[in-house]
Structures are given as C-alpha cells and as structure tokens.
C-alpha positions in Angstrom: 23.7 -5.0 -16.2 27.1 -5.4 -15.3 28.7 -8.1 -14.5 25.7 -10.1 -13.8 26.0 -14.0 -11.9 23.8 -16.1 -10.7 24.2 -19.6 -9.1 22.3 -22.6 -10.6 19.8 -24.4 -7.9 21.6 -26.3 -4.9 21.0 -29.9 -4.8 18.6 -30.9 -2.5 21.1 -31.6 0.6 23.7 -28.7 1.1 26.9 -29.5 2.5 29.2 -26.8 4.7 31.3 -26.5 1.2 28.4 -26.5 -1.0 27.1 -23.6 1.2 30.2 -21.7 1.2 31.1 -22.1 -2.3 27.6 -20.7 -3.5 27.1 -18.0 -0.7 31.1 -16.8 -1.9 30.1 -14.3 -5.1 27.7 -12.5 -2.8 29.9 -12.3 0.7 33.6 -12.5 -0.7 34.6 -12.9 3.4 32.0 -16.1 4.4 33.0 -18.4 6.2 30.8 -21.6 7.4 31.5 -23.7 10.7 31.9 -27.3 10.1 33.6 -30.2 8.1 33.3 -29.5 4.5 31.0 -32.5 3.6 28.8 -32.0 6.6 25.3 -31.8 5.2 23.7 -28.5 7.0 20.6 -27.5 4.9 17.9 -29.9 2.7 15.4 -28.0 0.2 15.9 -24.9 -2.2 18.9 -22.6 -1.9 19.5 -20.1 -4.4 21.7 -17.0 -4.8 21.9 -14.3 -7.0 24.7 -11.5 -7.3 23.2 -8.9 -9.8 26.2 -6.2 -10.6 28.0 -4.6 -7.9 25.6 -3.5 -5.7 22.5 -6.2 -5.6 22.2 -9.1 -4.2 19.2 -11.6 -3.7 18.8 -15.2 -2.0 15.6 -17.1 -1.6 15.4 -19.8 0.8 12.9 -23.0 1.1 14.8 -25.6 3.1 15.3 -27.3 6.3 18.0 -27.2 8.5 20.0 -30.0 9.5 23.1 -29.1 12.0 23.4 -26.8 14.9 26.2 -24.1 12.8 27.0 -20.8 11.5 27.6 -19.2 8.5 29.1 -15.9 9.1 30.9 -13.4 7.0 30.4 -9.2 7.2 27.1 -7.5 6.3 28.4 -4.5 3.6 27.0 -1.0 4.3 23.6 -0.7 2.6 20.3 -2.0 3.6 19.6 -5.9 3.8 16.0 -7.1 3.5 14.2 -10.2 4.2 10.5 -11.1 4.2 10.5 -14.2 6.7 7.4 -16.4 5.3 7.3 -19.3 7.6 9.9 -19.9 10.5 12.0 -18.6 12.8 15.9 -17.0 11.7 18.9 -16.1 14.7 21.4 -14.1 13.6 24.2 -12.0 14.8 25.0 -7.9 14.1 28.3 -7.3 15.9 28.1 -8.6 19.0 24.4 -8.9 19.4 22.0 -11.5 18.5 18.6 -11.4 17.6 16.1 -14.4 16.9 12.8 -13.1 14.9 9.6 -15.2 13.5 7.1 -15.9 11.1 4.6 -17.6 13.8 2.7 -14.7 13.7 2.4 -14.5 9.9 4.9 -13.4 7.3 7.7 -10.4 8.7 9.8 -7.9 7.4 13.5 -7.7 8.9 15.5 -4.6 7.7 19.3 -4.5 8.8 20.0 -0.7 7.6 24.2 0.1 8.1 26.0 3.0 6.9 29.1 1.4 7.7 30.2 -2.8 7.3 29.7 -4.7 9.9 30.1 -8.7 11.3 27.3 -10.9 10.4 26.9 -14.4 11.8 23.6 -16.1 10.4 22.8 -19.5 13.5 21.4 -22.5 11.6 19.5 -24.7 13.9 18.7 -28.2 13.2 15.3 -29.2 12.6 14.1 -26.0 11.6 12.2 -25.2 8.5 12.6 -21.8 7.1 11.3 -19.8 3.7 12.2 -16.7 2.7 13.6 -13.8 0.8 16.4 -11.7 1.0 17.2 -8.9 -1.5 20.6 -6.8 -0.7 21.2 -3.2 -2.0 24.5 -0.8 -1.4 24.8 1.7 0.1 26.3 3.5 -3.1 22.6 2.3 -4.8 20.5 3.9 -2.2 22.7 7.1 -2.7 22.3 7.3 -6.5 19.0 6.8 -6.2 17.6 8.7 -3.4 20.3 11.1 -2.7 23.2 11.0 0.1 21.2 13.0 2.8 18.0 10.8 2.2 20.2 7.7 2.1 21.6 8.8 5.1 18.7 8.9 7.3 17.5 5.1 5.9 20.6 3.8 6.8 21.0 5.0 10.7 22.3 1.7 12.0 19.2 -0.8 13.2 17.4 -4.1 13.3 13.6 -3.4 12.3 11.2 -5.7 12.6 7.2 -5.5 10.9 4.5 -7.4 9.8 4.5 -8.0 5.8 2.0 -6.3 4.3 0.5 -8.3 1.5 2.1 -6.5 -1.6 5.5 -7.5 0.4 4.4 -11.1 0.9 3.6 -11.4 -2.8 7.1 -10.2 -4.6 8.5 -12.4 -1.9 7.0 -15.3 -3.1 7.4 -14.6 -7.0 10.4 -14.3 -6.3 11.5 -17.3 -4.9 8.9 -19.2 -7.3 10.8 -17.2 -9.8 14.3 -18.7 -8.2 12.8 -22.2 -8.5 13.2 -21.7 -12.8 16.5 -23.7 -13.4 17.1 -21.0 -16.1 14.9 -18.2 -14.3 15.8 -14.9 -15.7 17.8 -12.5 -13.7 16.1 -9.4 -15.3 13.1 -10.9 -14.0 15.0 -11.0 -10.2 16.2 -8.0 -10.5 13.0 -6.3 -11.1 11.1 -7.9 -8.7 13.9 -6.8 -5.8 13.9 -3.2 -6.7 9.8 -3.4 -6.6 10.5 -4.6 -3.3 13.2 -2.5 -2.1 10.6 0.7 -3.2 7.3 -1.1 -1.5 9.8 -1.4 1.8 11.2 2.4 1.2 8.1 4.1 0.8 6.0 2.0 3.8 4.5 4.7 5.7 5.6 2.7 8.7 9.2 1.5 8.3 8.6 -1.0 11.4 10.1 -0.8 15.1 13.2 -1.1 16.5 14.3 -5.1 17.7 15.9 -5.0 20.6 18.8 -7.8 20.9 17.9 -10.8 22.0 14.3 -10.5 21.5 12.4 -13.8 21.5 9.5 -15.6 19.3 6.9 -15.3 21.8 4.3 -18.2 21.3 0.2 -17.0 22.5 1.1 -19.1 25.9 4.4 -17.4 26.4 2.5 -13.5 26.1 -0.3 -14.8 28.0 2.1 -15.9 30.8 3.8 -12.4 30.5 0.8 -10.7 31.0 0.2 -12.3 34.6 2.4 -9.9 36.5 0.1 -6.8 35.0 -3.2 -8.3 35.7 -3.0 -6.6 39.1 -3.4 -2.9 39.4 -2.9 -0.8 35.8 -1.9 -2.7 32.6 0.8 -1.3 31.3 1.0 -2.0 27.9 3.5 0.6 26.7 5.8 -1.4 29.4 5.4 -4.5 28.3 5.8 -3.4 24.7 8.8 -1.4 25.7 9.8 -4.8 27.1 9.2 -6.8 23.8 10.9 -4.4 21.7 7.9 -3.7 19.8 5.2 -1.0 19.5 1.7 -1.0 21.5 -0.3 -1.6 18.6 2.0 -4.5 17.3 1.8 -6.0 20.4 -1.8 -5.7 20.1 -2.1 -7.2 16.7 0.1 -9.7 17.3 -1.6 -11.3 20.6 -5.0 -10.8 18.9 -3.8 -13.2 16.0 -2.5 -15.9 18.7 -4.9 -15.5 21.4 -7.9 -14.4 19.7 -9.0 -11.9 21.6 -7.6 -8.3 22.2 -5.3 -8.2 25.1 -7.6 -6.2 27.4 -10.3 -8.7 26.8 -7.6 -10.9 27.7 -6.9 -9.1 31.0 -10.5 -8.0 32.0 -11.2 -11.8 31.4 -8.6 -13.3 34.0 -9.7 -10.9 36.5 -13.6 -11.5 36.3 -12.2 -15.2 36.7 -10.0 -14.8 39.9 -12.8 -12.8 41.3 -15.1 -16.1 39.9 -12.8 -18.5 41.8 -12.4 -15.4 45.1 -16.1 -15.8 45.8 -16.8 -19.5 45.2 -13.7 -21.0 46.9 -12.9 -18.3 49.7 -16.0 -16.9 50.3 -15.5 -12.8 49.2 -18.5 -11.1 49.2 -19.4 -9.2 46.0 -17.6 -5.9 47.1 -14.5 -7.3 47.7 -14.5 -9.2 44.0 -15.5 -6.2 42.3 -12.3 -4.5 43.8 -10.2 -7.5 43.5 -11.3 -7.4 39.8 -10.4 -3.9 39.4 -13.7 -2.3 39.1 -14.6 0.9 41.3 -18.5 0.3 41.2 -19.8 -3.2 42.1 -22.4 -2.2 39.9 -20.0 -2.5 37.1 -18.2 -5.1 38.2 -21.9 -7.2 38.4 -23.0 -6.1 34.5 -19.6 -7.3 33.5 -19.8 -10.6 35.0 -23.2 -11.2 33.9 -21.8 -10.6 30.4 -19.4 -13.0 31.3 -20.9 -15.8 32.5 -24.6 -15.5 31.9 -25.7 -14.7 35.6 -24.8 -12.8 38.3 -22.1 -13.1 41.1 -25.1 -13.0 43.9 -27.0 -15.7 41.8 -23.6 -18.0 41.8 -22.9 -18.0 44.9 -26.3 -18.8 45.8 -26.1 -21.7 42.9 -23.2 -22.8 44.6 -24.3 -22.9 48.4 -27.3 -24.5 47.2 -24.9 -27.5 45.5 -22.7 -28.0 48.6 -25.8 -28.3 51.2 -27.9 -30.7 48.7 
C-alpha cells in the first residue's frame, strides 16, 4: 500500500475541530459548522484513508448539536451499511434522510463526477455504521471503464442489508475499535464489501430526495386514502421512492402483517362499525368492504371475527333491547 494513514480512536466527546481535523486526510475540502470547541458527537469515531483511492469510517456515537459537516463527495462509489439509526445528508442540492428502523440498510451514492456533500448531524440521535469509499479510478482498473461506467450513473440507492453485508459491517468497525487495529485487516474487509455490494443481484432502488423514515403508524396512516376502491401499491411505492416488494417487506416487519391483510382488515372493520352503528344491511357492507359477492364478503368476516355479519347484528339488537 501506498501511502497508507490511519487516525488513532477519537476521544469519547468530539469537538467541531476534533471532527474536522480527523475527517481532513480523507475530504481535503471539509468544512464543519460551529465554534471549534463545540462538542458535536460522543462514542467511537474512526477514519481510515488507505492509499489514494480508499477510504473507510466506522461510526458508534451519539450526536450532540444540531450541525453540518460538509465537504465534496469525489467521483467514485461511497458505501454505507446504516446498522441502527437514522442519517440526513445532502447531494448537491437535494437532501435525503434514510433509516435503520426497519433493520440494517445499504446506501450507495454512485458519481462519475464530484459533487457537494453536506452530512446534517442532529442532536440526540444515536447512529452506527460503516462507510467504505472507493475511486472512481479503482472501480476502472478493476472492472473496466465501460463497466465502471454503468455502476457509477449518478444516484442515491437505498436496500435492505443482506446478512453477509451486515456482518463485514460490523467486523469492521469491531475491527476499528483495536487502538492498533491493522489497516490490512480494513482494507480487506472494505474490498470484501465493495464486491458483496457489486455483485448483489439487486443493486437496491432509486431514493427519491427527501424521502422520509416512515414509522409502521406513519405507512398505516398513508395507506388510508387507498383503502377505498383499488389499492394501488405500485403508487404508493412510486410515492415512497421504493419498489412494491420493499414496500411490502418493510410494512410486514413493522406492522406484522402483509399490507393487503392490512387493507382487507380495515375494510371488514368499517363495514363492522357500517352495520352495527348505522344500520347497513349486509349487501351494502359487503360492497362498502369491496367484495362483489356477499357471499364472500360473509366467509371473510366470519374468518375475521368468529361469526357472521347476520349473527352480529342480531347479537347486537338483542344487547340494546335487553
């Protein structure tokens, strides 16, 4: 290796200056917001700068201070595997905010050319994770310029870890954790990365800017508007800057059910409430709860809630003249 640097472990509070003095040998152009001595992170920070064209940082720490650290993003593809948290950061002139509520994420920044970078640091949060940095002159040698080419067309990606990602991830910032941790040892681990990330038969979707950590309540409540009439769930996808069957994944892990259980759920419910509180016959519920057959709509409700709409409302009738 050429060249080779590595930082020694942050103290446990980070100042602005600590920050930018570390942070420097890997981002020659950062620049933090804030008075030198103001404390902005507290846990494990640790950079590496591995020849001329790799870079790695692993991050366990919280955040102290509303700031920024920004400085530009090189051409080349930039990395991380998000383990617990939430990050907002800026590419150009659009932001992005992505999390780890959802379990462990992969976040690709892929540029064939440099570009702005502003990384938001919010106070009170707690993030872990990995970055590892490679040129664009790397990807070249190694893969060839028209291959190289066609990683790097400009983009934010977003995926879900796989678990061989999730695992280098955290060997290597165990591995960071070594006050004399060996930087053949980093370097390996990275380029295992790097090629588990390269050769993922799905390189992850396209994040739209802007695109929010959506908690289980908040997809629930953005589900409302399509529980009349046909769910659209390529919309709402579309919307979310995310594929169908990551959407689908991702509200089965918060919600714990698939989302047109979900849906088919709500609407044997308003159809519950329909009947019992505004006195719809069992027609009229069926349709209201988008079955064609009340037939159907009578086997799915019995599924539902162990009798029948016609026994309920009798059950119910029975309770209000006793």
């Amino acid at each position: 290796m050429r060249n080779d640097q590595h930082t020694g472990v942050l103290p446990e509070s980070v100042s602005a200056a600590d920050l930018h003095r570390r942070v420097l040998p890997c981002s020659p152009d950062h620049r933090v917001e804030g008075a030198p001595e103001k404390p902005l992170l507290d846990g494990h920070l640790r950079f590496f700068r591995i020849g001329a064209d790799v870079s790695v940082h692993c991050v366990d720490a919280t955040e102290l201070a509303d700031s920024r650290s920004s400085g530009e993003c090189p051409a080349g593809l930039s990395v991380n595997i998000l383990l617990a948290g939430q990050v907002g950061f800026a590419l150009g002139a659009e932001h992005y905010r992505c999390s780890a509520e959802a379990g462990p994420a992969g976040i690709a920044l892929a540029l064939r050319k440099a570009e702005p970078f502003t990384r938001f640091l919010s106070a009170g949060s707690r993030v872990r994770k990995v970055n590892v940095s490679v040129s664009r002159q790397w990807l070249s040698e190694r893969l060839g310029d028209v291959e190289a080419g066609r990683v790097l067309q400009r983009s934010v990606r977003l995926w879900e870890a796989d678990a061989g990602q999730v695992r280098l991830a955290r060997r290597l910032l165990a591995l960071s954790r070594a006050p004399a941790c060996s930087v053949l040892a980093i370097e390996a681990l990275a380029v295992e990365l790097i090629g588990r990330i390269l050769d993922a038969s799905e390189a992850g979707q396209p994040v739209s800017p802007d695109l929010p950590a959506h908690s289980g309540a908040e997809l629930r409540q953005l589900l409302a508007p399509y529980l009349e009439g046909e769910c659209d769930l390529a919309g709402l996808a579309h919307k979310l800057g995310m594929s169908v069957s990551t959407l689908q994944r991702r509200f089965k892990r918060l919600c714990g059910v698939t989302v047109m259980e979900y849906v088919r759920s709500q609407r044997l419910e308003r159809a519950r409430r329909a009947m019992l509180l505004h006195g719809m016959s069992v027609q009229e519920a069926a349709y209201l709860a988008g079955y064609d057959h009340p037939s159907n709509f009578v086997s799915a409700f019995k599924r539902a809630y162990g009798t029948t709409p016609a026994a309920l409302i009798r059950t119910h009738r029975q309770e209000l003249s006793a």
